[in-house]
N, C-alpha and C positions, 0 to 999 in steps of 0.2 A: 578229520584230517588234522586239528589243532593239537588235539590230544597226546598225538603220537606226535609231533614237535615238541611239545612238552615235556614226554615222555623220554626222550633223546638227549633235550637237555636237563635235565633232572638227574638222570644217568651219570652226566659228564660233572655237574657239581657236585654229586655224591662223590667219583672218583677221587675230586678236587680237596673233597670234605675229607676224605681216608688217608691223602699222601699227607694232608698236613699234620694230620693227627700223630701217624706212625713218624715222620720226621720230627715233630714234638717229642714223643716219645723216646726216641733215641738220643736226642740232645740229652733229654733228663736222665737218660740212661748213663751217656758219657758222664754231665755231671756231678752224678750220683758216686759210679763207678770208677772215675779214674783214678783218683787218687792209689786207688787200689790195684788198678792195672797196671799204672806207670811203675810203682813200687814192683810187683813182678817182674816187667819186662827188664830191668835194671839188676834185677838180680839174678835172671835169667843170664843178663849178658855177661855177668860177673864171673857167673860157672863158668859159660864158654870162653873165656879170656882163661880164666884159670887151667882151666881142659888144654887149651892150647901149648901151656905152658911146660 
C-alpha cells in the first residue's frame, strides 16, 4: 500500500518538475526573442496605420 502513495505523489512532482521547466523555458524564450518580436510587431502596425491611410 505505501508504494502506490509514493507512486502518486511522485507523479504530482514530476508534473510540478515539467511546468517549471517549460515555464523557464518560455521566459528564456521571450528573452531571447523579443527584441525581435517587438521590432516586428511595430512595423506590423506601421503598414497597417499606413494601409489606413
Amino acid at each position: 500500500m505505501r508504494i502506490e502513495t509514493r507512486g502518486r505523489g511522485q507523479g504530482k512532482v514530476e508534473y510540478v518538475v515539467l511546468v517549471v521547466l517549460v515555464a523557464l523555458a518560455s521566459l528564456a524564450a521571450v528573452k531571447f526573442f523579443g527584441r525581435t518580436i517587438e521590432r516586428k510587431a511595430v512595423g506590423s502596425q506601421i503598414e497597417v496605420e499606413f494601409m489606413d491611410r
